[in-house]
Structure formats: structure tokens, C-alpha cells
PDB file with one MODEL, atoms N, CA, C and O in Angstrom:
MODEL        1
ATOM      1  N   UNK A   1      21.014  88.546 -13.065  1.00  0.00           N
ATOM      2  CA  UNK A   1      21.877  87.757 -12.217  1.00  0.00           C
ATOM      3  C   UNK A   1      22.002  86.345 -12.771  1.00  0.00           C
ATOM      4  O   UNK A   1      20.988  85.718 -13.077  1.00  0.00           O
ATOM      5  N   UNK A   2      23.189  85.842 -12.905  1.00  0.00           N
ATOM      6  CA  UNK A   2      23.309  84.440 -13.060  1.00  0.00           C
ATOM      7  C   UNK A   2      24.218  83.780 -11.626  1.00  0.00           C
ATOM      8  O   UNK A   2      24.999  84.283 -10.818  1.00  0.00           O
ATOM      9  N   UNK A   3      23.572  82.242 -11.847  1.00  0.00           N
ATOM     10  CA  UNK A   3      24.342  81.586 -10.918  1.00  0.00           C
ATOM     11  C   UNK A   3      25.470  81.032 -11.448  1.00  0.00           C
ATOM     12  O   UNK A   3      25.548  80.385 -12.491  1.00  0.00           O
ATOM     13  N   UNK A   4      26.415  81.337 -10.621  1.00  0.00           N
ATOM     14  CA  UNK A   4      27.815  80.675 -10.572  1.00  0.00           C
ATOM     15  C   UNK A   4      28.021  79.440 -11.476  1.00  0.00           C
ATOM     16  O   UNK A   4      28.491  78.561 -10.753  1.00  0.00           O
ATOM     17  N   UNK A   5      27.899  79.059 -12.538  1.00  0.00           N
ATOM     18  CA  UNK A   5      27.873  77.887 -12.940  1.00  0.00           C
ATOM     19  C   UNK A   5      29.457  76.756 -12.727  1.00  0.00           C
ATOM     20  O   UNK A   5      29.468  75.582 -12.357  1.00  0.00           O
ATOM     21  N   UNK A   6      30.742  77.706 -13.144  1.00  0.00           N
ATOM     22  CA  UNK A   6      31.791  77.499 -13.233  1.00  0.00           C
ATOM     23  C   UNK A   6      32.685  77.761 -11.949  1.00  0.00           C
ATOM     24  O   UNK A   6      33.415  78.730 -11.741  1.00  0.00           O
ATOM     25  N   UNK A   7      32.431  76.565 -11.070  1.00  0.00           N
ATOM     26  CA  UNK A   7      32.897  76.937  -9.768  1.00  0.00           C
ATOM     27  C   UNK A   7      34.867  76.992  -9.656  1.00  0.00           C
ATOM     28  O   UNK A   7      35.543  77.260  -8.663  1.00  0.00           O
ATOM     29  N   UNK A   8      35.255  76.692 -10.821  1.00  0.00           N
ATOM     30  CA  UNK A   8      36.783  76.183 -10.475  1.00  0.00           C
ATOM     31  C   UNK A   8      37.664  77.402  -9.896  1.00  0.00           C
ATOM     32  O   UNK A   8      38.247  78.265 -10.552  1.00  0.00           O
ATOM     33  N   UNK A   9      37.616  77.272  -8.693  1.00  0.00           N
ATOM     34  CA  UNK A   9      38.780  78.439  -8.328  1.00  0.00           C
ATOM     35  C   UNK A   9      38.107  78.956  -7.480  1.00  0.00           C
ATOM     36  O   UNK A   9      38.814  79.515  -6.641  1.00  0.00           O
ATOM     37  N   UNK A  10      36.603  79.074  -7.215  1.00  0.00           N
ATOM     38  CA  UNK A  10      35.583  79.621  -6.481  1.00  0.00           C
ATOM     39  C   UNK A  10      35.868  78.952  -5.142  1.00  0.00           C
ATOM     40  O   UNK A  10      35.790  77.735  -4.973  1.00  0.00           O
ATOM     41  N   UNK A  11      36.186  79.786  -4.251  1.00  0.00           N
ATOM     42  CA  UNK A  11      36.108  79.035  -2.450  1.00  0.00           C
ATOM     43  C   UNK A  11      34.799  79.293  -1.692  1.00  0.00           C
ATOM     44  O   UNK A  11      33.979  80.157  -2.003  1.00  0.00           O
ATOM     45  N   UNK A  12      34.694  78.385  -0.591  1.00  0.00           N
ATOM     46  CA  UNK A  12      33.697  78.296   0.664  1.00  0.00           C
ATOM     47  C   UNK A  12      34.022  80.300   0.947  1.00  0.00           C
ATOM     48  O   UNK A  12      35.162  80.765   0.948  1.00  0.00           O
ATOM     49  N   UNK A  13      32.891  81.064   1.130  1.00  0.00           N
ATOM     50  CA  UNK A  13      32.936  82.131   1.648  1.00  0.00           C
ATOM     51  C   UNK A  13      33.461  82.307   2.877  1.00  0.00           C
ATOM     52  O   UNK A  13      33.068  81.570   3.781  1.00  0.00           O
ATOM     53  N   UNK A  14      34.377  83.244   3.120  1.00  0.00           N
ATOM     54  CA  UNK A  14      34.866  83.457   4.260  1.00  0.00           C
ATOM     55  C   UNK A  14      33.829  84.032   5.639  1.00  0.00           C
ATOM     56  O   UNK A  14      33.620  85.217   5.381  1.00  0.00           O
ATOM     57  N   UNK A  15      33.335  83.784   6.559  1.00  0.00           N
ATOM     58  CA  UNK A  15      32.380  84.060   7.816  1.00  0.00           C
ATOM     59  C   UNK A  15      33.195  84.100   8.889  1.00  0.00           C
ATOM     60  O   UNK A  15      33.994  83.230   9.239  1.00  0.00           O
ATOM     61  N   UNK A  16      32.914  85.394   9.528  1.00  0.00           N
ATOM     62  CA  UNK A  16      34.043  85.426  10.885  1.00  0.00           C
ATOM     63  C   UNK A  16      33.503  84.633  11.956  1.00  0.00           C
ATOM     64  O   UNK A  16      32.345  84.403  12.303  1.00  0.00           O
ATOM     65  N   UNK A  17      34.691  84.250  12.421  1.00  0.00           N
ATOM     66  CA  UNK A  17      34.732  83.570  13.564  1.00  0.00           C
ATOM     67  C   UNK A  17      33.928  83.451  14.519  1.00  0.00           C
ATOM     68  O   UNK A  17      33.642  82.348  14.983  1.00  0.00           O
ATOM     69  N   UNK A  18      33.289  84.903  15.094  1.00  0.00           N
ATOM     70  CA  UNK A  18      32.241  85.222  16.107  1.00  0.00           C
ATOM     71  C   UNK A  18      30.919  84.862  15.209  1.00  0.00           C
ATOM     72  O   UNK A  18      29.937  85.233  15.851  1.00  0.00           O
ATOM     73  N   UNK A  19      30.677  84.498  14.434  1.00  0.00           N
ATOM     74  CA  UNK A  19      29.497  84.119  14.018  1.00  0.00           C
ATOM     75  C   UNK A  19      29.343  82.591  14.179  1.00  0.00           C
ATOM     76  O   UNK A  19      30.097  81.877  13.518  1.00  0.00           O
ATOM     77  N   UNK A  20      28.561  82.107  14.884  1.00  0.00           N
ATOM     78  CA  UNK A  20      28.382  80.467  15.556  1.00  0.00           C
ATOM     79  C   UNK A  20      27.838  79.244  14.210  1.00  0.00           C
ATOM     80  O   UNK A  20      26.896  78.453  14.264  1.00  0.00           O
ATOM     81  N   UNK A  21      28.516  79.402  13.435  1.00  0.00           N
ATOM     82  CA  UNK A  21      28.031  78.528  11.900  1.00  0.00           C
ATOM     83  C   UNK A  21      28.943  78.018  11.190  1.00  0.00           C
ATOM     84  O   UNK A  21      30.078  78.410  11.460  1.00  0.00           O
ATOM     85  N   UNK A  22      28.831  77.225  10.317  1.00  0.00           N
ATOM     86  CA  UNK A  22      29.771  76.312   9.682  1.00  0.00           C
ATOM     87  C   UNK A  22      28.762  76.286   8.126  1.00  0.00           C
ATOM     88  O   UNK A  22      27.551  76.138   7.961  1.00  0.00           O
ATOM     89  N   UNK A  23      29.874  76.498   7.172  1.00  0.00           N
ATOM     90  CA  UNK A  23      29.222  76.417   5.635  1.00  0.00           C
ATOM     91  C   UNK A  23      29.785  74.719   4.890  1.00  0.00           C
ATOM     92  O   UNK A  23      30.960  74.520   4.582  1.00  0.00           O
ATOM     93  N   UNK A  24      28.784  73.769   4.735  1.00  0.00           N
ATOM     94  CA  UNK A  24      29.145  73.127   4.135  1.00  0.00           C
ATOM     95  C   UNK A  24      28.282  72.828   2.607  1.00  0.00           C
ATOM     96  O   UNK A  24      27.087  72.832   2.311  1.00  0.00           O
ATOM     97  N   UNK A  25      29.893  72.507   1.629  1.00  0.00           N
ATOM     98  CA  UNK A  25      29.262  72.212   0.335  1.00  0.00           C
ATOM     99  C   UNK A  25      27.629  71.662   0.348  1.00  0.00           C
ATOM    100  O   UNK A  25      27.217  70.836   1.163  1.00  0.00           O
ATOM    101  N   UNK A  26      26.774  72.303  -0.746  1.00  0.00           N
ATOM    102  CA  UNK A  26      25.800  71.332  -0.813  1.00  0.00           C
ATOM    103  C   UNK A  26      25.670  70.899  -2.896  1.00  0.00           C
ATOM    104  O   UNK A  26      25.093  70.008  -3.517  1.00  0.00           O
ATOM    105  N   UNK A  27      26.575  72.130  -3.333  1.00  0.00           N
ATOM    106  CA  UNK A  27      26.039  72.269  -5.011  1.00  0.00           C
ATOM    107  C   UNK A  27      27.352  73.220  -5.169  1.00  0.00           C
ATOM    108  O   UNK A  27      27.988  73.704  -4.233  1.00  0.00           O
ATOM    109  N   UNK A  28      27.643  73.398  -6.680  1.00  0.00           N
ATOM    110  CA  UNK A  28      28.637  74.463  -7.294  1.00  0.00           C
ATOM    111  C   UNK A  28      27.886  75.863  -6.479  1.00  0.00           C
ATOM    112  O   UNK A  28      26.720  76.028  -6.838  1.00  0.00           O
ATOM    113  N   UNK A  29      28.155  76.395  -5.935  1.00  0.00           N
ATOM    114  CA  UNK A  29      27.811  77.657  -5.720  1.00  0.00           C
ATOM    115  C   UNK A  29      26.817  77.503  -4.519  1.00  0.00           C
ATOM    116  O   UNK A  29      25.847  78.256  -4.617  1.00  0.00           O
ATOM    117  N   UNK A  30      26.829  76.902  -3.685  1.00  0.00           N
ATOM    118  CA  UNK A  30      25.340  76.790  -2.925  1.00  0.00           C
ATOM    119  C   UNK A  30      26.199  76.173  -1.462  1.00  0.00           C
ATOM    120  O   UNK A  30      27.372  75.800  -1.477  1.00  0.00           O
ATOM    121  N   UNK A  31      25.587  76.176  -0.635  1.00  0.00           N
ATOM    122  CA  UNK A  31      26.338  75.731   0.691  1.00  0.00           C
ATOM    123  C   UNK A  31      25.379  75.869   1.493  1.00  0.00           C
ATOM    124  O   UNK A  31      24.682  76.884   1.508  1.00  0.00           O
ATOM    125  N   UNK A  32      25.161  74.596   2.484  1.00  0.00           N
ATOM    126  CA  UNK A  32      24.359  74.909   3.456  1.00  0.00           C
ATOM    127  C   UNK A  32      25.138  75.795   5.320  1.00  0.00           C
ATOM    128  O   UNK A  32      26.222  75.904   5.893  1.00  0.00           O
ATOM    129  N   UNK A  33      23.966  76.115   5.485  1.00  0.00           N
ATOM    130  CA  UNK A  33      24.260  76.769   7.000  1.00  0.00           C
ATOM    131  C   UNK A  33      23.769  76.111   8.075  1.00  0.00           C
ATOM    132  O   UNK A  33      22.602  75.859   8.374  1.00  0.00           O
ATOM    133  N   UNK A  34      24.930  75.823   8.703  1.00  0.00           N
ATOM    134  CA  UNK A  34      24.829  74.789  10.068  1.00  0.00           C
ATOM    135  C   UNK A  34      25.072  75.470  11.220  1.00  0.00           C
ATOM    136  O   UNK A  34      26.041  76.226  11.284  1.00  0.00           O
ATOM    137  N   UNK A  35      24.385  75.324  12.077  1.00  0.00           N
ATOM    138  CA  UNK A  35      24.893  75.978  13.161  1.00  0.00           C
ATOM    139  C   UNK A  35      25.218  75.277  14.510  1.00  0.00           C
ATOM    140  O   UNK A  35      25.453  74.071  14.583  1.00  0.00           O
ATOM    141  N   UNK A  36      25.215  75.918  15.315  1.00  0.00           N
ATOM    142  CA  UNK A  36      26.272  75.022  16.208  1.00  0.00           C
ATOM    143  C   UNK A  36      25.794  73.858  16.778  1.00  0.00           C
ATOM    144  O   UNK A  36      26.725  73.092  17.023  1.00  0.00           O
ATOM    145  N   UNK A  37      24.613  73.383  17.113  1.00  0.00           N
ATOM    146  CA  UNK A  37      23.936  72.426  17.734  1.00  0.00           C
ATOM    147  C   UNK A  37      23.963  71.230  16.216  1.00  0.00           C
ATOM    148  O   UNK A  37      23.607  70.053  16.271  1.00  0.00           O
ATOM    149  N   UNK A  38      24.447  71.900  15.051  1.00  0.00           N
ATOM    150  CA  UNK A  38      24.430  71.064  13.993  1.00  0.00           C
ATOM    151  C   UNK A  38      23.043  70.977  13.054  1.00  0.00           C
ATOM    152  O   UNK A  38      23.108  70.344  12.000  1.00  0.00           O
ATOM    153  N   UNK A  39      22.026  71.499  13.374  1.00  0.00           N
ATOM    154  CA  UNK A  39      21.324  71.647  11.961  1.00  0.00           C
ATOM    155  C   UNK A  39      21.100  72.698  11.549  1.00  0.00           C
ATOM    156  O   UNK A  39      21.458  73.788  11.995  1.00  0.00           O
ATOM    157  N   UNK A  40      20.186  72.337  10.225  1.00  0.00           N
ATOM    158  CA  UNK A  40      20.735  73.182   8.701  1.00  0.00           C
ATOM    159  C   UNK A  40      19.741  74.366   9.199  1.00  0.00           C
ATOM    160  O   UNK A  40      18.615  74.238   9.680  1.00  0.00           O
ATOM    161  N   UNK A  41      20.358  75.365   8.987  1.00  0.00           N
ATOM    162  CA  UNK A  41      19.274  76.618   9.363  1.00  0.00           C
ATOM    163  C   UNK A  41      18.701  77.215   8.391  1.00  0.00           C
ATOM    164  O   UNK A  41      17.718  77.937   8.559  1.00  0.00           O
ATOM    165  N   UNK A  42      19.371  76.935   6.979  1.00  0.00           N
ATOM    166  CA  UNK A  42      19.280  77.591   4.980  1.00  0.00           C
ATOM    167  C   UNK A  42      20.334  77.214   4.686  1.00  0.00           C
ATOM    168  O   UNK A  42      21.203  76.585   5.290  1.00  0.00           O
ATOM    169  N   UNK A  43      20.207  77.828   3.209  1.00  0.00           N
ATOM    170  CA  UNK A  43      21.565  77.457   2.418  1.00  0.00           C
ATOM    171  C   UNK A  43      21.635  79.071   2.111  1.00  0.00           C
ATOM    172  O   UNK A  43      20.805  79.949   2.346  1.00  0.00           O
ATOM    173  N   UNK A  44      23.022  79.138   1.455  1.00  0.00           N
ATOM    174  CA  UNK A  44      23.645  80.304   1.223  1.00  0.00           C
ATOM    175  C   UNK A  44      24.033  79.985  -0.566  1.00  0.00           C
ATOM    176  O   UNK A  44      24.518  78.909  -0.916  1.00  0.00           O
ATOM    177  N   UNK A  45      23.786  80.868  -1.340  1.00  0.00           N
ATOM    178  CA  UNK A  45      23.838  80.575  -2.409  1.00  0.00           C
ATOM    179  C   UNK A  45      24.250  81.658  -3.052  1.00  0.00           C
ATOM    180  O   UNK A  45      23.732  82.765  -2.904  1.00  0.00           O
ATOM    181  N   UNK A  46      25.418  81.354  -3.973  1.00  0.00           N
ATOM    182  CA  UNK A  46      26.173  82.824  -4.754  1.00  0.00           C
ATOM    183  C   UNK A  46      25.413  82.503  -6.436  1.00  0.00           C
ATOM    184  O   UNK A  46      24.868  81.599  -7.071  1.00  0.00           O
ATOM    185  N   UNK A  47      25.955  84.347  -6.603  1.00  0.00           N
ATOM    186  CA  UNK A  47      24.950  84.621  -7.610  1.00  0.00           C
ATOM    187  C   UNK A  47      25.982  85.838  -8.218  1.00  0.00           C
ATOM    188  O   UNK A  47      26.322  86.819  -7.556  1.00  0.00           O
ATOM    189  N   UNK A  48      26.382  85.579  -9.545  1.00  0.00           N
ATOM    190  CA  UNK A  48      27.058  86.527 -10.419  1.00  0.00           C
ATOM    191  C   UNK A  48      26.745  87.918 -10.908  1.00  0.00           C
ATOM    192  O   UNK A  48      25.985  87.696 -11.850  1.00  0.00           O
ATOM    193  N   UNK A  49      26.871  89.042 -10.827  1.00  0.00           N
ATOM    194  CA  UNK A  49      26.645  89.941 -11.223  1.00  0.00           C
ATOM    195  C   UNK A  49      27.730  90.767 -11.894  1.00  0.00           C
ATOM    196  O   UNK A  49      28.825  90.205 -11.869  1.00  0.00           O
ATOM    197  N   UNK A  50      27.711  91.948 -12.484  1.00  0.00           N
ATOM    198  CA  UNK A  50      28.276  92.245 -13.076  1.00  0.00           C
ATOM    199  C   UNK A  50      29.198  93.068 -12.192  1.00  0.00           C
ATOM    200  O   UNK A  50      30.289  93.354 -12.685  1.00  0.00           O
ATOM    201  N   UNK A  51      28.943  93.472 -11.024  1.00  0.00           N
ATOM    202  CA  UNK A  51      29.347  94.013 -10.190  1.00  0.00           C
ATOM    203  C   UNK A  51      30.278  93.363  -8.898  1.00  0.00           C
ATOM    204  O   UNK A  51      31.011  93.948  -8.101  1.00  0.00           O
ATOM    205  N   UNK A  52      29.994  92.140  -9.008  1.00  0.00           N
ATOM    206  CA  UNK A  52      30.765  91.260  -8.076  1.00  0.00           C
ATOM    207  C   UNK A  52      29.591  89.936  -7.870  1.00  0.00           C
ATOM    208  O   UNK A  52      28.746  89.662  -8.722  1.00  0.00           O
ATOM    209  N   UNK A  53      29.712  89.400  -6.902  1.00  0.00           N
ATOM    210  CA  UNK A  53      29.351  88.231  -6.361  1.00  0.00           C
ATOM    211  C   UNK A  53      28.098  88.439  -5.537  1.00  0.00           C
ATOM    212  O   UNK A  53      28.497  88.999  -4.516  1.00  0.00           O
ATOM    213  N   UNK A  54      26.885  88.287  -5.464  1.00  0.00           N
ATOM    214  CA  UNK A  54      25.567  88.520  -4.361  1.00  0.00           C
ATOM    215  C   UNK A  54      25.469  87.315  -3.544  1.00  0.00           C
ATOM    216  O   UNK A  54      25.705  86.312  -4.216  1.00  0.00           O
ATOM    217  N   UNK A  55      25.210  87.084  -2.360  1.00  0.00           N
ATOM    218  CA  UNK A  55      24.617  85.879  -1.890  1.00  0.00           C
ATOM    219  C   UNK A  55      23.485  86.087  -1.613  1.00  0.00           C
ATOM    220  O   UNK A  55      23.182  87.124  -1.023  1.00  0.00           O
ATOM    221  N   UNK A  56      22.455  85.056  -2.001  1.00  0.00           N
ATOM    222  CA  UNK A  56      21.198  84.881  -1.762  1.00  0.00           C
ATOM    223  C   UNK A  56      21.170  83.973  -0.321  1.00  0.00           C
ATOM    224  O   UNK A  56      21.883  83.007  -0.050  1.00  0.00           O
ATOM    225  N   UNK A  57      20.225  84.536   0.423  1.00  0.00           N
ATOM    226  CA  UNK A  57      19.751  83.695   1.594  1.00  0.00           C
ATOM    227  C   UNK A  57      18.546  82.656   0.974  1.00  0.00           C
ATOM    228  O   UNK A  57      17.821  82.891   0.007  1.00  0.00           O
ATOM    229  N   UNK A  58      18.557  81.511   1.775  1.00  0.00           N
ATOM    230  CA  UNK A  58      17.591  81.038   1.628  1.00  0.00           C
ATOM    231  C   UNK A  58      16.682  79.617   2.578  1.00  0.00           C
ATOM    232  O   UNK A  58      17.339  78.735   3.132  1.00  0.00           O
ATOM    233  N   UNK A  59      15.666  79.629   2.600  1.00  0.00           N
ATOM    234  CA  UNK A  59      15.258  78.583   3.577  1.00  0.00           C
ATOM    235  C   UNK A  59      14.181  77.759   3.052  1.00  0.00           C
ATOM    236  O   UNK A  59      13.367  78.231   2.259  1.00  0.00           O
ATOM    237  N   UNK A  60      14.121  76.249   3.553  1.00  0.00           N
ATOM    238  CA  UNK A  60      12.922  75.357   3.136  1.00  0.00           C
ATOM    239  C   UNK A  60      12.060  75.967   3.801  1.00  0.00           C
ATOM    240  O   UNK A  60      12.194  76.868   4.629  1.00  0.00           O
ATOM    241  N   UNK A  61      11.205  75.477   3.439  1.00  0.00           N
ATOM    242  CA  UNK A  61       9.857  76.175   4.015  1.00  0.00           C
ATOM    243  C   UNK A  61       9.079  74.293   3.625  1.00  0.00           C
ATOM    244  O   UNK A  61       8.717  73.986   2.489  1.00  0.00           O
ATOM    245  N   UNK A  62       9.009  73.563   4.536  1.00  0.00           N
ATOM    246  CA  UNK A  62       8.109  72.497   4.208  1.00  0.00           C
ATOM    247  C   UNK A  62       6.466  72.397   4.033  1.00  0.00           C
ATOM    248  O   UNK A  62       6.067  71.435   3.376  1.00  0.00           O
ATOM    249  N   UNK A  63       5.675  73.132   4.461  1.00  0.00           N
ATOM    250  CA  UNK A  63       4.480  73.061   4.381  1.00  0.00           C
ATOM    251  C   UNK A  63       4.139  73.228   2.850  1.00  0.00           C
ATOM    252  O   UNK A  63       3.052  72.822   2.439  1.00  0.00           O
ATOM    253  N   UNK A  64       4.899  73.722   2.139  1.00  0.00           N
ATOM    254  CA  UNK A  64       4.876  73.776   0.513  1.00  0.00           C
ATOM    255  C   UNK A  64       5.868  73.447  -0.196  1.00  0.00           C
ATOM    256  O   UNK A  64       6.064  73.606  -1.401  1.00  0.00           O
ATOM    257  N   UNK A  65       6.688  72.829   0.849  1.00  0.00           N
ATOM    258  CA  UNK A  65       8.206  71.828   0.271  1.00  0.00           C
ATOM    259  C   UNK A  65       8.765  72.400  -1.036  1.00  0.00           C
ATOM    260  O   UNK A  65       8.696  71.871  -2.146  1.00  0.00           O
ATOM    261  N   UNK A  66       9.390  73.693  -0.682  1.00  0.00           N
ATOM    262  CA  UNK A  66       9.880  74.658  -1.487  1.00  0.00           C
ATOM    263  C   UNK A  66      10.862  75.858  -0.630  1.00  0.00           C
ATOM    264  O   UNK A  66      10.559  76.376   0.445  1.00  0.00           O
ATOM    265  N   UNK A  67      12.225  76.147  -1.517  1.00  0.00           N
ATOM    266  CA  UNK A  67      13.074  76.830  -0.929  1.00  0.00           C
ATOM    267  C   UNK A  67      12.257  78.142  -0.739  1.00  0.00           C
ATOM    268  O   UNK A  67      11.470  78.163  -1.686  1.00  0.00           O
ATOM    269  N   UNK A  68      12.090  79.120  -0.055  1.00  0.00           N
ATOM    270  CA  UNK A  68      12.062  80.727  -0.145  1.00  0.00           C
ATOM    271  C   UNK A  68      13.386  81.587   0.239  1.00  0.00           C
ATOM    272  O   UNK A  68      14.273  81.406   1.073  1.00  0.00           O
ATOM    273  N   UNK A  69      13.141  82.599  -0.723  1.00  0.00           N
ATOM    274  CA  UNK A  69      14.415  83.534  -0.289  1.00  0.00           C
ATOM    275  C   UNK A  69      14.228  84.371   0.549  1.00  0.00           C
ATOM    276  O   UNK A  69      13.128  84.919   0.470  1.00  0.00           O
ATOM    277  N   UNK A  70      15.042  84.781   1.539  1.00  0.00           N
ATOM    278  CA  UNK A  70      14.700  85.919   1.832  1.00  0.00           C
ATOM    279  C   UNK A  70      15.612  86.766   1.686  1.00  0.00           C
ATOM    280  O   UNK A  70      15.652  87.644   2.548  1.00  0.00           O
ATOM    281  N   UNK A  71      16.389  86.799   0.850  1.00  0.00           N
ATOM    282  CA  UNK A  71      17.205  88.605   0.530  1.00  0.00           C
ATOM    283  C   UNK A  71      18.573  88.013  -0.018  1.00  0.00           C
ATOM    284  O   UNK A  71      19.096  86.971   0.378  1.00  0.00           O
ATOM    285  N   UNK A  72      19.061  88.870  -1.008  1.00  0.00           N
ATOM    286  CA  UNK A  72      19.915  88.693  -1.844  1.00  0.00           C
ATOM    287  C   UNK A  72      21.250  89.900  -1.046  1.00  0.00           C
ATOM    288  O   UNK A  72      20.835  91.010  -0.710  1.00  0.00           O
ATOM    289  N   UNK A  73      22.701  89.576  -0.820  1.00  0.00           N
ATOM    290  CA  UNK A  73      23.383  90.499  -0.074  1.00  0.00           C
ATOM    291  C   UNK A  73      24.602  90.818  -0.448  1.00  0.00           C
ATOM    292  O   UNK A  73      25.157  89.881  -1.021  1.00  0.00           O
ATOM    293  N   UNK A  74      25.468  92.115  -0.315  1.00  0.00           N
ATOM    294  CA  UNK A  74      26.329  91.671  -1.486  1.00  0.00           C
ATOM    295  C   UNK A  74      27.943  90.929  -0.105  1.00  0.00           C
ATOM    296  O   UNK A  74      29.135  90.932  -0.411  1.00  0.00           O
ATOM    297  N   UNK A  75      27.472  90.513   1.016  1.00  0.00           N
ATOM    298  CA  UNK A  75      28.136  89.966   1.656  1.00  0.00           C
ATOM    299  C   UNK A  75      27.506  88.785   2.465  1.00  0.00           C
ATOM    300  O   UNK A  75      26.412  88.727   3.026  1.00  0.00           O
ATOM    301  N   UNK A  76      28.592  87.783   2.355  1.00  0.00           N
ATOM    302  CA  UNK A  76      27.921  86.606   2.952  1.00  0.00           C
ATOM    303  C   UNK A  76      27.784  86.352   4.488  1.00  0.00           C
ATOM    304  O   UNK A  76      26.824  85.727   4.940  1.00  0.00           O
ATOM    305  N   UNK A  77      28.924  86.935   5.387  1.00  0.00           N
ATOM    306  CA  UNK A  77      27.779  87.232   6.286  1.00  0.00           C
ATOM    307  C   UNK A  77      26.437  87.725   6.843  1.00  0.00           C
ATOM    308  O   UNK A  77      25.640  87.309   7.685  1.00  0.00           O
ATOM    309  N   UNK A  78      26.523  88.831   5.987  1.00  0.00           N
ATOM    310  CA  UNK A  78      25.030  89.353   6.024  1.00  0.00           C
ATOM    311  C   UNK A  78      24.064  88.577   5.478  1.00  0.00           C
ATOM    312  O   UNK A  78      22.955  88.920   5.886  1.00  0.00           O
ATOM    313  N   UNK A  79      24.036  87.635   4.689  1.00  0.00           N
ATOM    314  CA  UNK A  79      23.025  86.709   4.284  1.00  0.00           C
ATOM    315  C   UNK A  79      23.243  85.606   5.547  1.00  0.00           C
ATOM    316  O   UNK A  79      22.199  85.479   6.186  1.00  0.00           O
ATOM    317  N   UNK A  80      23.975  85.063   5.879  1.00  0.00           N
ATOM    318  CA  UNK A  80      23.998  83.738   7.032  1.00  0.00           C
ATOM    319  C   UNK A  80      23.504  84.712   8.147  1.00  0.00           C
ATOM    320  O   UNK A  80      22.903  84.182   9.081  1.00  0.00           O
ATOM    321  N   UNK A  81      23.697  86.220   8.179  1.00  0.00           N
ATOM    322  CA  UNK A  81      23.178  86.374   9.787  1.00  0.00           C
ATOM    323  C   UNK A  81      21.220  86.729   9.799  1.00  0.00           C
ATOM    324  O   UNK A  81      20.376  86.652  10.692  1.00  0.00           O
ATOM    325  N   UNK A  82      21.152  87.153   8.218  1.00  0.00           N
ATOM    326  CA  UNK A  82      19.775  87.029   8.160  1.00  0.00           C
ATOM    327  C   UNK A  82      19.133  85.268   8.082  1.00  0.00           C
ATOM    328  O   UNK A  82      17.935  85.111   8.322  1.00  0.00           O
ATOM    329  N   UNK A  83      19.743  84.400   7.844  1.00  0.00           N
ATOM    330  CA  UNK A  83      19.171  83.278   8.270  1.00  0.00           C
ATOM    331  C   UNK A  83      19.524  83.031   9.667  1.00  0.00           C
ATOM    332  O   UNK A  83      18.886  82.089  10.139  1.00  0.00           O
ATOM    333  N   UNK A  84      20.173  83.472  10.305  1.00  0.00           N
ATOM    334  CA  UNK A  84      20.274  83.222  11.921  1.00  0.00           C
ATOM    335  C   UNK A  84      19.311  83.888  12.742  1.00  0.00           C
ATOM    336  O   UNK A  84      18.834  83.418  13.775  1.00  0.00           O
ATOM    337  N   UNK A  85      19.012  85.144  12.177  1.00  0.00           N
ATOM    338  CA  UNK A  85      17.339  85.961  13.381  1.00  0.00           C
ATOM    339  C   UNK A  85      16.369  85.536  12.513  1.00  0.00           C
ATOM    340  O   UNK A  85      15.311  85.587  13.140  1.00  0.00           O
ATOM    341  N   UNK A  86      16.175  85.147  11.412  1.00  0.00           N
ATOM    342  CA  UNK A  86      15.290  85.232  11.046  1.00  0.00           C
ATOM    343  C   UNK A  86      14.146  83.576  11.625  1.00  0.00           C
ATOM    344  O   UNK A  86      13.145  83.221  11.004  1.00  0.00           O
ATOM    345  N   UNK A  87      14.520  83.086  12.498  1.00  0.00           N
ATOM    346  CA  UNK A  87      14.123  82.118  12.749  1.00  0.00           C
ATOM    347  C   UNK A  87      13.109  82.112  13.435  1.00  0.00           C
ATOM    348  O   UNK A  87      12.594  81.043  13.764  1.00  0.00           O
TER     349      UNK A  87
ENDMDL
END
């Protein structure tokens, strides 16, 4: 897997409506997840494959002030809704 390096032409992932979140830029390929009260719940991060596009979930974890993943998806809702229960 590589990351997205060459974002030109690359858009904000599309997330339906009924899902209570907002993706804003944070990096070429990376976007954080906000949700409705307004803070960051993870970031959402695309990842190239040969097969299409994966999004990686992902969350700080401060006690070791380091991102963790938790699951790579080949749709980006399904990665923002695993950072939404997974809380």
C-alpha cells in the first residue's frame, strides 16, 4: 500500500448525509473526523492500492502520544463509522 502522495484531482470523500460528521482537510490524503458537537473523533486517511483506494481509520491515543489504527476499509464510511462506535 502506498499513500496518496499526489493529491491533484483527489476530492474530500463523499459520507452520507445520515452520518452526523464533517471531514476536514488535515494533509494530502488525510482528513480529520469531526463530529457534531465539533471535536476530532480520528482522522481518515487514504491509501493507494492496486485495486482502488483503502481508507485507514485512525485515532490519537495520548497516553503514548501516538496515532493507532484501527482498520483499513475499502469504503470511507465504513472507516468514519468505525471511529464513531469505537469510542
Amino acid at each position: 500500500m502506498n499513500l496518496i502522495a499526489d493529491t491533484a484531482g483527489y476530492e474530500t470523500p463523499e459520507i452520507p448525509d445520515q452520518i452526523p460528521v464533517r471531514l476536514a482537510t488535515a494533509a494530502p490524503a488525510l482528513w480529520r473526523v469531526i463530529d457534531r458537537s465539533g471535536r476530532v473523533i480520528g482522522h481518515l486517511q487514504a491509501m493507494a492500492e492496486a485495486a482502488g483506494v483503502r481508507y485507514r481509520a485512525r485515532r490519537f491515543h495520548a497516553p503514548s502520544r501516538a496515532f493507532r489504527d484501527l482498520g483499513e476499509f475499502w469504503s470511507a464510511a465504513d472507516a468514519v463509522d468505525c471511529l464513531r462506535f469505537a469510542r
